[in-house]
C-alpha positions in Angstrom: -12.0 17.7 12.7 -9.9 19.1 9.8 -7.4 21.7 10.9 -9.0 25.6 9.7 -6.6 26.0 7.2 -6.1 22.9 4.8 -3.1 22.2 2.4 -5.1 20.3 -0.7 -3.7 18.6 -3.2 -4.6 18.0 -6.6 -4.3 14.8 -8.9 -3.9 15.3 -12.0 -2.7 12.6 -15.2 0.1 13.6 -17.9 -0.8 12.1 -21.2 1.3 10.1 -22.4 3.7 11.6 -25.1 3.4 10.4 -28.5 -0.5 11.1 -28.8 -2.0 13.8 -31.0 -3.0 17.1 -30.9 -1.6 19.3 -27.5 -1.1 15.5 -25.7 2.5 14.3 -24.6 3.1 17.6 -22.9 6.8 17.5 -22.0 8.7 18.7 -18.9 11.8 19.7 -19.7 14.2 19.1 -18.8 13.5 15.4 -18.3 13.2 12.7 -20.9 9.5 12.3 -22.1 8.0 9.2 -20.1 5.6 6.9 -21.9 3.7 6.4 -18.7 1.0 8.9 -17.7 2.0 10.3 -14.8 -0.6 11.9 -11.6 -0.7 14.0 -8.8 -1.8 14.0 -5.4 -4.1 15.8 -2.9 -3.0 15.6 0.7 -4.8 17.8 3.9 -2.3 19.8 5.2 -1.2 22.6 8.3 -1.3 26.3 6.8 1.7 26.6 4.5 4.9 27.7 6.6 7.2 31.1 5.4 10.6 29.4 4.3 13.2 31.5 5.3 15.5 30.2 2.3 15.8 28.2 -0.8 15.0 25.0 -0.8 13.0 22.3 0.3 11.6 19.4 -1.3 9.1 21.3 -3.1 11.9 22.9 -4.9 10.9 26.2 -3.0 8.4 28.2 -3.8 10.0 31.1 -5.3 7.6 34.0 -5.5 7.1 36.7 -3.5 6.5 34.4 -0.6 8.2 31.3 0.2 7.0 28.1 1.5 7.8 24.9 2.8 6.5 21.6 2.4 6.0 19.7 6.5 7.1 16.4 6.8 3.1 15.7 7.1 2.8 16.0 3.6 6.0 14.4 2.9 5.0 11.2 4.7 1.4 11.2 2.9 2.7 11.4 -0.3 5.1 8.4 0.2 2.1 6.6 1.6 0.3 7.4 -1.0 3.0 6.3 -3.7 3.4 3.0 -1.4 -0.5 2.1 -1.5 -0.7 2.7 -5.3 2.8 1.8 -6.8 3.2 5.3 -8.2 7.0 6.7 -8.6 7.3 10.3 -7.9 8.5 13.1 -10.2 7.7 16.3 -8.6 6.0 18.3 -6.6 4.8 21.8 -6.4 2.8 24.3 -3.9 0.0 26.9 -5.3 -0.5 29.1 -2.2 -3.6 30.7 -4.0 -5.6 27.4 -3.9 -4.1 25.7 -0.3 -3.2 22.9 -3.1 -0.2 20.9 -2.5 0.1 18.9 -6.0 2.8 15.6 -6.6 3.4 14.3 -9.7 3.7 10.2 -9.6 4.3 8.0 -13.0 1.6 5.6 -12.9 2.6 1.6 -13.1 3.7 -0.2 -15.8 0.4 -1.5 -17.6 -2.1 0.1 -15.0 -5.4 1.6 -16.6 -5.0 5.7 -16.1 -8.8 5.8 -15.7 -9.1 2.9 -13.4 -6.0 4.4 -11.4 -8.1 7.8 -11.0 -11.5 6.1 -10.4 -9.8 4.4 -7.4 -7.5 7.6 -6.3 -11.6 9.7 -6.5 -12.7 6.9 -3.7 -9.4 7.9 -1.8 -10.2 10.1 1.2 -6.5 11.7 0.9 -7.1 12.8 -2.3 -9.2 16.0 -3.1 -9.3 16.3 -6.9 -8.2 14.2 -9.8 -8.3 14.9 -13.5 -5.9 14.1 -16.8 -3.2 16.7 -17.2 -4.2 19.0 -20.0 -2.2 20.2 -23.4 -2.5 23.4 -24.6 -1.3 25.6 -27.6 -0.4 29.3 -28.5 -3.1 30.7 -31.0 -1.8 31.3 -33.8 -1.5 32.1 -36.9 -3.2 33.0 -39.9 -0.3 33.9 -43.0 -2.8 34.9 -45.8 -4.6 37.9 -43.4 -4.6 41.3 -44.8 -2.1 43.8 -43.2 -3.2 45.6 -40.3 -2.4 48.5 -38.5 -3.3 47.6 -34.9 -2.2 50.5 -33.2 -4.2 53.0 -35.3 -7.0 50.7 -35.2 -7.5 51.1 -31.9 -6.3 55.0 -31.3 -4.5 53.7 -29.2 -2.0 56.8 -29.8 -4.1 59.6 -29.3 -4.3 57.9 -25.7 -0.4 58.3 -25.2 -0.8 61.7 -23.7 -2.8 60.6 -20.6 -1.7 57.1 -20.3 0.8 54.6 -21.4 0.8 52.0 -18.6 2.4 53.0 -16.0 2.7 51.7 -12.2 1.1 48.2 -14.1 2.0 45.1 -14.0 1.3 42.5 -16.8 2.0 38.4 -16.1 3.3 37.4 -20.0 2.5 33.5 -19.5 3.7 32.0 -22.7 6.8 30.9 -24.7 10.0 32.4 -22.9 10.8 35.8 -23.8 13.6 37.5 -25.1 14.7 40.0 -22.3 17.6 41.3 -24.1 15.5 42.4 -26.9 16.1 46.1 -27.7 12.2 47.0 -27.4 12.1 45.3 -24.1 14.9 47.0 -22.5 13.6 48.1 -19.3 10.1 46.4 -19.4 10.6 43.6 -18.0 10.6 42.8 -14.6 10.8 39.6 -14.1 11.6 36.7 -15.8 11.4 33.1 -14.9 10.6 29.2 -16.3 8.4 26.8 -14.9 8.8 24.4 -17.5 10.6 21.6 -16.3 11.2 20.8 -12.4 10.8 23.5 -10.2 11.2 27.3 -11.3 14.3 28.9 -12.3 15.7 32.0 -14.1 14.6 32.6 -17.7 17.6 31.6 -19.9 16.0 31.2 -23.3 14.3 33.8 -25.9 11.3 32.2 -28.2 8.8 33.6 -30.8 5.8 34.1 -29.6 6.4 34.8 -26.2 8.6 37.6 -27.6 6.0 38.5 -29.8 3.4 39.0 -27.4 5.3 41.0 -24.5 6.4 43.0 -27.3 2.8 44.3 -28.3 2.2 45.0 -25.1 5.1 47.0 -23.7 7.7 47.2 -26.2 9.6 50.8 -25.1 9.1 52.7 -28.5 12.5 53.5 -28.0 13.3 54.5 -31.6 14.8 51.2 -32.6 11.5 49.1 -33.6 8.1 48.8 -32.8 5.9 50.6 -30.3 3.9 48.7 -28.0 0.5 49.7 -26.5 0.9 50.1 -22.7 4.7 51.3 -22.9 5.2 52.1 -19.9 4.1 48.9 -18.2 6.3 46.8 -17.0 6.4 42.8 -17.3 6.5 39.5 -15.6 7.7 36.7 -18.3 6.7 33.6 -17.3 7.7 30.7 -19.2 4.8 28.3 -19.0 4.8 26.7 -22.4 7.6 25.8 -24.6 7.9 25.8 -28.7 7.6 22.5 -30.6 8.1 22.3 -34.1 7.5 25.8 -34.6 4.3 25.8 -32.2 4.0 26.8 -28.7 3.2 23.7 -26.2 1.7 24.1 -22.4 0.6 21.3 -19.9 -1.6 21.5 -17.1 1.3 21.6 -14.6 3.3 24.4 -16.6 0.5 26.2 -16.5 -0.5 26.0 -13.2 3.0 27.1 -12.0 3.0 30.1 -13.9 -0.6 31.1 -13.1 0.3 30.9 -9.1 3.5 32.7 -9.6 1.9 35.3 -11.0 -1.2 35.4 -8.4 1.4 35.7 -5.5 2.9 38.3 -6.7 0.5 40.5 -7.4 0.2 40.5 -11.0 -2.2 43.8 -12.1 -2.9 41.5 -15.4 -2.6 38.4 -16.2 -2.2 37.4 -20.1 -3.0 33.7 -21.8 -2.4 34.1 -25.6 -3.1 29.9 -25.6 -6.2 27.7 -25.7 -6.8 24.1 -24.9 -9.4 21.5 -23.2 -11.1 22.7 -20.3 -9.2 22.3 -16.8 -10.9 22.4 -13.8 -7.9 22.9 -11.6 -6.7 25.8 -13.6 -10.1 27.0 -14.4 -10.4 27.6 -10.3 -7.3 29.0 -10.0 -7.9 31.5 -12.6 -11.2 32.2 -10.8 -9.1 33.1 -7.8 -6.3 35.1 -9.7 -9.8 37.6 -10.4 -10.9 37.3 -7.3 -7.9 38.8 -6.1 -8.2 41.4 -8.3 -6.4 40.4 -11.4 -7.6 41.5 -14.8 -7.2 38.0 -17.2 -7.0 38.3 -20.6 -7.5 34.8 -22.6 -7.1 34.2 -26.6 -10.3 33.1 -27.7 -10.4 30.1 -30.2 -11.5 30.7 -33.6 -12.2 27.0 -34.8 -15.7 27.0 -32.5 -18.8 28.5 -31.7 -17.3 28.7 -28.1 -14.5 30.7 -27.1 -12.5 28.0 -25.7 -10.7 27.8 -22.9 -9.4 29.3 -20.7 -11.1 31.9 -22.3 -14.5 30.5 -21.3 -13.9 31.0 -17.3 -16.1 33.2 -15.7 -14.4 36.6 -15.5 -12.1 35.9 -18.1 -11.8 38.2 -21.0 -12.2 36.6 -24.0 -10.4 38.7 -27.5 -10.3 37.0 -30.9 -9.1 38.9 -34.0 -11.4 41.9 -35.6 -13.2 40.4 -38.8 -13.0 36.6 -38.2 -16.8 36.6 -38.2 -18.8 34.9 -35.7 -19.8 32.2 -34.8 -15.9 32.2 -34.4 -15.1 33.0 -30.9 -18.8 33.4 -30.1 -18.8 36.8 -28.1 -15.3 37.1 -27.3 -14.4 41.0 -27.5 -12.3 41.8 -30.8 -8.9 43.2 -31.5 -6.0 43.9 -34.4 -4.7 40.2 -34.8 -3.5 40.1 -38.1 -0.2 41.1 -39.8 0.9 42.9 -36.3 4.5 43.9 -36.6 6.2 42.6 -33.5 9.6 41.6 -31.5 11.1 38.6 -32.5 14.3 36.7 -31.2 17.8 38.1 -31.4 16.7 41.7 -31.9 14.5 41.0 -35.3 11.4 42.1 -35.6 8.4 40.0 -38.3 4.5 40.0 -38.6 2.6 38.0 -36.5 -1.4 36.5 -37.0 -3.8 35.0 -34.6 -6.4 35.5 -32.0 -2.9 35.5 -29.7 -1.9 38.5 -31.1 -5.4 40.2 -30.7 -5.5 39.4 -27.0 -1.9 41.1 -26.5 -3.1 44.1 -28.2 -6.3 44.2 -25.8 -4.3 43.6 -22.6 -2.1 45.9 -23.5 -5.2 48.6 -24.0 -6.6 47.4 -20.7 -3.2 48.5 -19.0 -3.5 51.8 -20.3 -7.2 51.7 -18.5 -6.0 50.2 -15.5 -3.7 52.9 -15.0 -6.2 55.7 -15.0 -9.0 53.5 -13.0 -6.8 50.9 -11.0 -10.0 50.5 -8.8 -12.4 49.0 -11.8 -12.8 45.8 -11.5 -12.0 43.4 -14.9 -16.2 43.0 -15.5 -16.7 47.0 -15.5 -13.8 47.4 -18.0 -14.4 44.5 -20.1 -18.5 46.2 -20.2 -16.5 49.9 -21.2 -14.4 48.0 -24.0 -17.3 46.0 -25.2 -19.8 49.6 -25.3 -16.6 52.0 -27.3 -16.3 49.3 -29.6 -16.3 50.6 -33.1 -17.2 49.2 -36.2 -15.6 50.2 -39.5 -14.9 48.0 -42.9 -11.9 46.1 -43.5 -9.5 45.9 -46.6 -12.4 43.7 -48.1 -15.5 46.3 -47.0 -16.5 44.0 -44.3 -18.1 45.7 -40.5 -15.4 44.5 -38.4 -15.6 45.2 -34.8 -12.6 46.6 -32.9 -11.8 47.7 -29.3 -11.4 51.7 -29.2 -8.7 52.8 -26.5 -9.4 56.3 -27.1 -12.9 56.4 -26.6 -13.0 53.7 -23.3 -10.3 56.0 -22.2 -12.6 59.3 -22.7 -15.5 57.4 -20.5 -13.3 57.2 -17.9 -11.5 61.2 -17.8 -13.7 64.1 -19.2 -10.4 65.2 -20.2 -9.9 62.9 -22.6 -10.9 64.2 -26.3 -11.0 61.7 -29.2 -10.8 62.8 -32.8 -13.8 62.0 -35.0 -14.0 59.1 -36.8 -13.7 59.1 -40.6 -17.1 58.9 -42.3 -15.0 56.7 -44.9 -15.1 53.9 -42.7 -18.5 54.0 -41.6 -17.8 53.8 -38.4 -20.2 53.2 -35.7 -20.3 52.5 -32.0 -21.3 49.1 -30.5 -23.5 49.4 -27.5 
C-alpha cells in the first residue's frame, strides 16, 4: 500500500539544442548537451521541512524548504543504473508532490523508445518531451497607443492602485535597479540554470513587463497600472538573439516558486506547445487561489498555451481581429511605452504587453475584492469591455478598469464615454 502522502516524479525530455523553433532550450549555466535529456518520477514519504540550505535538490528555496530522503536518492540512482541515463539535476515542486530528475539519455538511444519503456516503468509516474517556449512579442509597424487611457485606468487611481498584491513576473530577468521599480519589487530570483539563486541580470522584456504593471510613477518615467503592487521577478526564461527563450523545467521552477509563496497573481507574457506537467501545475496555482494571466497567441485560431488551461486568463492585443487569439480578453499591446535596461525607457508591441496591462488592471480589482475568485473577475472584465475605433476606424475591444471597478464599489463613478469613439459596452 502506497504511503498517504506520495512524492511523484515527473519525466520529462530536453530537446536537443540545435533544432528549430523554441527547441534546444538551454540551462544556463551549463554547456548545451546534444543529447536529450529526461526526468524521473519516484513515490516518495511527504516532503520533510529543511532547516537550512542545501541538499541534493539544491534546496528548495521558497517560502518553505525541503529536503530530498535518501529514498528518493537511491531510486533515482536505480533508475539511472537500469536505463544508462547520467544525471543533471534535480528539483522539488511541493504544489504537485513531484520530485522531477533530469538524466541525459545514452549516446544513440531513441528518445521516444527511451520514454515508451520509462511509461511501462512502475517508478515512473509521467513522461513527456521538455517543452520550448517564447515571449510574445512584437509587432513594430502597430499604431501608437495610449494604454493607460484606454483602459481608464487613471480615473481608478483614487480607489485603487494595487496595494497589499502580489504579482509573480515569470519572464526574462528584470531590472531591479530600474528607477520605476524602486520599491516594487519584492523578490527577485533565477531558475534558469541549476538550482535557484539571486537575480543578477536585467533583460528587456522581463523589464518591460514588470514595468507596465507596477512601475512607481515616481516622476522619472512611466506609470504603471497597479502602482502600488509589489513584485516577484522570477527568471524563468532567458533572451536569445534578441528573443526571450523558456523550457519546460525553467518554467516549472518558477511556476512552483511562485505557488509556495503565495503569489496573489501569477503573469505568463510567453506561449509555446502544450505541457501537461505545467498545464497541471498551473491548474493547481488557481486552485490555490492564484489569478493567472497568460499571453494569448495571435498566429491561431486558438489561444495557445498556457493560455488555453482551464482558468487561465487569456489577453491578446485590442484590434488584432479574431480569429487571432480566438476569445482571449483584449488589452493595449501596441506601442506601450515601458522600462527598459539600465534606466532607459522604449515602446514595446505584442500580445505580451497586453497581458501585463490586464494583470496589472486585475491587481487593481484584486485589491478591492481579494475574495473573487479569477473566473468571476475574468466574467466582470469580459461584461465592462468597451468597444471604440482605432487609429484606422476599426471596433476594437478593450478591457475598461474604471467601469469593472464601479461593478464592484457603488462609489466608484466613471466619466462618460466620448460619443466620438462610439463606444459601446460588451456584454
Amino acid at each position: 500500500m502506497k504511503p498517504p502522502h506520495l512524492l511523484l516524479g515527473c519525466l520529462l525530455a530536453l530537446l536537443t539544442a540545435g533544432g528549430s523553433g523554441c527547441s534546444g532550450p538551454r540551462l544556463e549555466p551549463q554547456p548545451v548537451t546534444a543529447r536529450p535529456v529526461i526526468l524521473l518520477t519516484i513515490e516518495a514519504p511527504a516532503p520533510v521541512p529543511l532547516p537550512s540550505a542545501g541538499g541534493t535538490a539544491d534546496a528548495y528555496q521558497g517560502s518553505r524548504r525541503y529536503a530530498v530522503g535518501s529514498y528518493l536518492r537511491r531510486e533515482a540512482r536505480r533508475l539511472s543504473r537500469d536505463y544508462a541515463l547520467v544525471e543533471r539535476e534535480d528539483w522539488l515542486i511541493p504544489a504537485l508532490d513531484l520530485y522531477c530528475v533530469a538524466f541525459e539519455i545514452p549516446p544513440g538511444a531513441s528518445l521516444e523508445e527511451t520514454i515508451g519503456k520509462l511509461r511501462t516503468d512502475a517508478r515512473v509516474e509521467s513522461v513527456q518531451p521538455m517543452q520550448g517556449f517564447t515571449t510574445q512579442r512584437a509587432d513594430p509597424y502597430a499604431e501608437l497607443q495610449h494604454g493607460l487611457q484606454r483602459m481608464r485606468v487613471p480615473e481608478t487611481h483614487r480607489w485603487v492602485a494595487g496595494r497589499g498584491v502580489r504579482v509573480a513576473v515569470v519572464d526574462t530577468a528584470v531590472d531591479v535597479a530600474h528607477p520605476d521599480l524602486q520599491g516594487r519589487i519584492e523578490i527577485g530570483r533565477d531558475f534558469v540554470g541549476r538550482g535557484a539563486g539571486p537575480l543578477r541580470q536585467a533583460e528587456k522584456h522581463g523589464t518591460a513587463v514588470a514595468g507596465i504593471i507596477a512601475s512607481s510613477g515616481n516622476g522619472i518615467g512611466t506609470l504603471g497600472v497597479a502602482p502600488d503592487a509589489t513584485i516577484l521577478a522570477l527568471r524563468g526564461c532567458w533572451e536569445e538573439s534578441g528573443e526571450g527563450r523558456c523550457s519546460s523545467l525553467t518554467l516549472l521552477k518558477a511556476i512552483s516558486f511562485a505557488i509556495e509563496e503565495q503569489a496573489d497573481l501569477i503573469n505568463l507574457s510567453l506561449s509555446g506547445p502544450d505541457d501537461p506537467l505545467l498545464a497541471r501545475l498551473i491548474r493547481k496555482g488557481v486552485e490555490r487561489g492564484s489569478i493567472v494571466v497568460a499571453a494569448g497567441t495571435e498566429s491561431s485560431s486558438a489561444p495557445g498555451f498556457p493560455a488555453s488551461v482551464e482558468g487561465v486568463i487569456a489577453v491578446t492585443r485590442s484590434g488584432a481581429t479574431p480569429p487571432y487569439g480566438g476569445d482571449a480578453l483584449r488589452a493595449p499591446g501596441s506601442e506601450i511605452l515601458a522600462a527598459q535596461p539600465g534606466g532607459s525607457f522604449d515602446y514595446v508591441s505584442g500580445s505580451s504587453f497586453a497581458a501585463a496591462n490586464a494583470s496589472g488592471v486585475l491587481a487593481l480589482l484584486r485589491e478591492r475584492a481579494p475574495q473573487r475568485t479569477p473566473l468571476e473577475l475574468e466574467r466582470l472584465l469580459r461584461s465592462t469591455s468597451t468597444q471604440s475605433l482605432d487609429a484606422f476606424g476599426a471596433p476594437s475591444h478593450t478591457i475598461d478598469a474604471c467601469l469593472a471597478l464601479a461593478q464592484l464599489d457603488p462609489l466608484v463613478s466613471c466619466p462618460a464615454l466620448p460619443t466620438s469613439t462610439a463606444s459601446s459596452t460588451r456584454r
